[in-house]
C-alpha positions as CSV (number, residue, x, y, z in Angstrom):
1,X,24.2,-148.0,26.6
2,X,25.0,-145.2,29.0
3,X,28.4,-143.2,28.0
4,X,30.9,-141.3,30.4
5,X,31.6,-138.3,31.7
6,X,35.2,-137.2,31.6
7,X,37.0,-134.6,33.8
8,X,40.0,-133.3,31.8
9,X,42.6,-131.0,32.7
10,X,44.1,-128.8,30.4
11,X,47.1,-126.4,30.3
12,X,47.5,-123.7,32.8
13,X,49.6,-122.0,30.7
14,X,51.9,-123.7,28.2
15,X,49.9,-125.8,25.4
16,X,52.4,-128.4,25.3
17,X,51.7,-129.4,28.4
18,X,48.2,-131.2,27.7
19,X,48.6,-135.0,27.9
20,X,48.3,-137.2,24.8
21,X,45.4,-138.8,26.7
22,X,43.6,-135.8,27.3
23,X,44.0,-134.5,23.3
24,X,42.8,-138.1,22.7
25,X,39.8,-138.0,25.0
26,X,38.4,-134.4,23.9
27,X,39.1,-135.5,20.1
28,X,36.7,-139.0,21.1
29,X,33.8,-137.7,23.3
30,X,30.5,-136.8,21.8
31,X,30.4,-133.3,23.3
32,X,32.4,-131.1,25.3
33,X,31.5,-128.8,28.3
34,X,33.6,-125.7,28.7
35,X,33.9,-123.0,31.2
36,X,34.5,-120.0,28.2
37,X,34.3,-121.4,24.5
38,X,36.3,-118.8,23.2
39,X,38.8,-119.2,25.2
40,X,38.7,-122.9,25.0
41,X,38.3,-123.1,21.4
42,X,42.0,-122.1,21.0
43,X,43.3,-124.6,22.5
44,X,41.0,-127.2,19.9
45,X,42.2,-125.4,17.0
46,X,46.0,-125.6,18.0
47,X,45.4,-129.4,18.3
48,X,42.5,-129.9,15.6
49,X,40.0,-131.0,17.8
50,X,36.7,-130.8,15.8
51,X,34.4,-132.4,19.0
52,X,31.3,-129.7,19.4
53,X,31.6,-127.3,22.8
54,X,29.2,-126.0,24.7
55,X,28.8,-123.9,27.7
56,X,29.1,-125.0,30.9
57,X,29.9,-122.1,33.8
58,X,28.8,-121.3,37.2
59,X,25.8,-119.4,36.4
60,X,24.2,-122.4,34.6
61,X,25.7,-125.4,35.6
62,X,22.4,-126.5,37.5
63,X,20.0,-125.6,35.1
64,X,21.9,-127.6,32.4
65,X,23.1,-130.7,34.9
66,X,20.6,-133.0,34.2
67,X,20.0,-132.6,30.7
68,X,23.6,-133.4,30.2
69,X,22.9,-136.9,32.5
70,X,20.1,-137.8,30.2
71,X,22.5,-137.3,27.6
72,X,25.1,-139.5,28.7
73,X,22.1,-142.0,29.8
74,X,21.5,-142.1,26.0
75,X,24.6,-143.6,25.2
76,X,26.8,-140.5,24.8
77,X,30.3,-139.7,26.1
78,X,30.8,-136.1,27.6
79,X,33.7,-134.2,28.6
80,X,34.2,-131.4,31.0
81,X,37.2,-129.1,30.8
82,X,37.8,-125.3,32.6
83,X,39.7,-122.0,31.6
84,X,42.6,-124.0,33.1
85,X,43.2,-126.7,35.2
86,X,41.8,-129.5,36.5
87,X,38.1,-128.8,37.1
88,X,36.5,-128.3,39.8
89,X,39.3,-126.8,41.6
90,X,37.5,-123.4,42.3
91,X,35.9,-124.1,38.9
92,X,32.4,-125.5,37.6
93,X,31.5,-128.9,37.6
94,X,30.6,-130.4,41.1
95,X,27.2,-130.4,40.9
96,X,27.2,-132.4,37.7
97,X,29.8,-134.6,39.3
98,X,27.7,-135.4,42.6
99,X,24.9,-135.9,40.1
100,X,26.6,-138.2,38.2
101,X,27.6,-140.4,40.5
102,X,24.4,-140.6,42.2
103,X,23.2,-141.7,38.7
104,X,25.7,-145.0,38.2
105,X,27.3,-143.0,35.5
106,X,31.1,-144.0,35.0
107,X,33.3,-140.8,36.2
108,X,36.7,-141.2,34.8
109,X,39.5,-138.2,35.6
110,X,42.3,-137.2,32.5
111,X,44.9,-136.1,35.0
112,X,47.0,-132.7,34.3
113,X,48.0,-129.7,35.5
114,X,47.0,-127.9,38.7
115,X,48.0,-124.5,39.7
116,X,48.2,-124.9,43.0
117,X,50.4,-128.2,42.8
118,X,52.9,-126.3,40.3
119,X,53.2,-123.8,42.9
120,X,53.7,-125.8,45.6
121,X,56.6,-127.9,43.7
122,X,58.8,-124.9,43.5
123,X,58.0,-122.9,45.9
124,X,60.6,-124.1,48.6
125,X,57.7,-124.1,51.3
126,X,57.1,-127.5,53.5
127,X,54.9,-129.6,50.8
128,X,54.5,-132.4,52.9
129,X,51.5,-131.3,54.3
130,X,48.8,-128.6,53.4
131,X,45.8,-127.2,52.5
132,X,44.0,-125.7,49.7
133,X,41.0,-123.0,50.6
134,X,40.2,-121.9,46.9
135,X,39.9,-118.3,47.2
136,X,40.2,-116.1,49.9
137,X,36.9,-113.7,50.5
138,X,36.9,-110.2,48.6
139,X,35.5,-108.1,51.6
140,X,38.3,-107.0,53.8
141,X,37.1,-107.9,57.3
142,X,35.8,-111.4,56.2
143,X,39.5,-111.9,55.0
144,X,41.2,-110.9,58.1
145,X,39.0,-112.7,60.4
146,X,39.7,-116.1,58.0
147,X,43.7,-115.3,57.6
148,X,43.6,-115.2,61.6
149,X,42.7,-118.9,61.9
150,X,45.7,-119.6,59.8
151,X,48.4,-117.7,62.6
152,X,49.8,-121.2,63.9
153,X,48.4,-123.5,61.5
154,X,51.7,-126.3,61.2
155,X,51.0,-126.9,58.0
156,X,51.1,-124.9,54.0
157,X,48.1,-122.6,53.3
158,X,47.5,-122.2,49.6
159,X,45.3,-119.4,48.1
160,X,44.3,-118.1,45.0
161,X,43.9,-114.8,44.7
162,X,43.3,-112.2,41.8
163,X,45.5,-108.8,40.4
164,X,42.8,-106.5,41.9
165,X,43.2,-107.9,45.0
166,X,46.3,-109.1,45.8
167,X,47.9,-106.1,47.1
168,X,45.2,-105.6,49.5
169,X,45.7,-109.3,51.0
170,X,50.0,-108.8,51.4
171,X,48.8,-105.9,53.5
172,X,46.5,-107.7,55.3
173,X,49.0,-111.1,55.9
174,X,51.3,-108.3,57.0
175,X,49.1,-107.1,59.6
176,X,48.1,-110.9,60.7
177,X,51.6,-113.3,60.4
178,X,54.0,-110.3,60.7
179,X,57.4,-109.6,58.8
180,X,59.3,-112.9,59.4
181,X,56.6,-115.3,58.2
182,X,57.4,-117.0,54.3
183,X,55.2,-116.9,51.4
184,X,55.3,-117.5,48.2
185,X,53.6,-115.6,45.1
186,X,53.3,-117.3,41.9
187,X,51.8,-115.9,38.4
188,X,52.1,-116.6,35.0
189,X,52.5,-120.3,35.4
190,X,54.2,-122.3,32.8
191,X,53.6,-119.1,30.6
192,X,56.8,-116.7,29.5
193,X,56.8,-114.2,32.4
194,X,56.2,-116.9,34.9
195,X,57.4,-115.7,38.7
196,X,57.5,-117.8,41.8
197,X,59.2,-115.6,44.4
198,X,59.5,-117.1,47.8
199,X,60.2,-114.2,50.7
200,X,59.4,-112.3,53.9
201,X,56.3,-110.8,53.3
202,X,57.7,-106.9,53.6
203,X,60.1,-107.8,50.1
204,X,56.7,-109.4,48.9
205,X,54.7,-106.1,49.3
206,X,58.0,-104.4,47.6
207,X,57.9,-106.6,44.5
208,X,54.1,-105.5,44.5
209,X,54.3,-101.6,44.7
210,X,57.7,-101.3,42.1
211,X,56.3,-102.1,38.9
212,X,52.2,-102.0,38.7
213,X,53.2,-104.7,36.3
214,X,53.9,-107.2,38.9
215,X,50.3,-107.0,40.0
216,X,48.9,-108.5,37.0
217,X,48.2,-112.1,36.9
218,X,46.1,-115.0,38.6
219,X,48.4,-115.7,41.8
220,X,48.4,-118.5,43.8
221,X,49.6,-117.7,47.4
222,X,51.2,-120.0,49.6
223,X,51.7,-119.3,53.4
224,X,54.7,-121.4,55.4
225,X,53.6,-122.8,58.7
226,X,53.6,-121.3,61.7
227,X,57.2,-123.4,62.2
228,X,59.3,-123.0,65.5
229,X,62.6,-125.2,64.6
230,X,64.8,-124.5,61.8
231,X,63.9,-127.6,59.8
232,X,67.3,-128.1,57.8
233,X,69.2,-128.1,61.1
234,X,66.7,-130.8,62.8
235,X,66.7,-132.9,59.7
236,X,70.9,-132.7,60.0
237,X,70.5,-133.8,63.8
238,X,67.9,-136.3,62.9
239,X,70.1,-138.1,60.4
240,X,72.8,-138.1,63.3
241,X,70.5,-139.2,66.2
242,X,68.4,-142.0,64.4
243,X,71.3,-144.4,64.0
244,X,72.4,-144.3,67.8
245,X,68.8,-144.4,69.2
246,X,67.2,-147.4,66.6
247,X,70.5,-149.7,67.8
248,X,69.2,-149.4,71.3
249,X,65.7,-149.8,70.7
250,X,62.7,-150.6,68.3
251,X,61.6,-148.0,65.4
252,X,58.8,-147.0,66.9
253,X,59.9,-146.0,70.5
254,X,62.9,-144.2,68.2
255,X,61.2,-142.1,66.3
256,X,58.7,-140.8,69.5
257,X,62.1,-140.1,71.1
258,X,63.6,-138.4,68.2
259,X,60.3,-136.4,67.5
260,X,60.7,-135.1,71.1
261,X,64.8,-134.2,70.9
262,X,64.2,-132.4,66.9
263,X,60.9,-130.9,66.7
264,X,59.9,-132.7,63.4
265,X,56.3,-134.9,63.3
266,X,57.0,-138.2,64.7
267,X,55.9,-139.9,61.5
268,X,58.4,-138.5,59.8
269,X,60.8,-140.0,62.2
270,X,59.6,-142.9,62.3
271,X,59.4,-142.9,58.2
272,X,63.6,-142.2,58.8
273,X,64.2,-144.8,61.6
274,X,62.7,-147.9,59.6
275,X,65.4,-147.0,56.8
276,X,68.6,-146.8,59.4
């Protein structure tokens, strides 16, 4: 009988936040792949979880793919974890995935914590649509040139980005998006000196240089879009307009019209209109 492969997520941060599923999964499986050992193996101990580890990282995650799938071909149950997080986001653990899944094997996802969705939940920045690019490149121009893409993108930019670096990128968003564009640095997630500071980027670059401290951390980044309208103030005229424009015609033609008069995405609108 062939087993399964797990992806499990595990605590960003705060231990308590691993899901009884996923403490029940890692306690069940056969074997457990792991991004660091050492650094996973604290989290086993604090919930007794005797399964074996091994490791499982970028620099031999294709030499040890597919004698993991014979593995689980013979009838045993493996599951993958990271540092942090749900896997594969800018971890390990695609190429075992795809390879899986080409194989028949059953894929089954333990849902959990995700640092960029954390961030994005609190950091007052449009979450309704946006996009995730993992890591932004380490060399200067490549970053500049990949940043400039993102000067009237109309939706969230998200980013990790690490302490050596992330002085080096404010300067650079600086340069690109200029000082009245938001963004949002958060560190420390879920841990005791988590920050999620939301700001121009000039009081950004401030937070940066006053304490050296400040620069330590994993940070996700979060960029606001390149928005023209003031959205609390066309939300207040939608709510106002909707009602007069739906009793003279259909939803549809409503919310193009209203789309038009407010600035805000006609789905949106027409999300709004069906409820008047």
């Amino acid at each position: 009988m062939t087993g399964k492969l797990f992806i499990v997520a595990t605590p960003i941060g705060n231990l308590n936040d691993i899901t009884f599923r996923a403490v029940d999964v890692l306690k069940n499986v056969d074997i457990v792949l792991a991004e660091d050992t050492r650094h996973s193996k604290k989290l086993f101990t604090h919930f007794e979880i005797t399964t074996p580890i091994r490791a499982f990282h970028e620099h031999n995650e294709r030499e040890k793919t597919k004698a993991i799938i014979d593995e689980i071909h013979s009838g045993k149950s493996i599951a993958l974890i990271s540092d942090a997080g749900t896997p594969l986001i800018s971890d390990p653990g695609y190429y075992l995935v795809a390879y899986a899944k080409k194989e028949g094997i059953d894929v089954t996802p333990i849902p959990g914590p995700s640092a960029l969705i954390t961030a994005l939940s609190a950091s007052g920045l449009a979450s309704d649509s946006f996009t995730f690019f993992g890591f932004l490149p380490s060399k200067q121009t490549a970053r500049v040139k990949f940043l400039q893409k993102l000067i009237s993108s109309s939706e969230t930019s998200i980013f990790y980005e690490s302490p050596k670096r992330i002085l080096a990128t404010l300067t650079d968003m600086l340069s690109i998006f200029g000082s009245v564009r938001e963004v949002c640095l958060a560190k420390e997630l879920t841990k005791s000196f988590e920050t999620i500071y939301t700001d121009k980027i000039p009081s950004l670059i401030e937070y940066l240089t006053t304490d050296p401290a400040h620069q330590k951390g994993e940070f996700v980044i979060l960029i606001s879009s390149d928005d023209k309208i003031d959205l609390m103030d066309a939300e207040n005229k939608l709510d106002k307009l909707l009602p007069i424009l739906c009793a003279e015609m259909g939803a549809s033609k409503a919310a193009k019209l209203a789309a038009k008069i407010t600035g805000i995405d006609k789905r949106h609108c027409y999300k709004k209109a069906i409820e008047v």
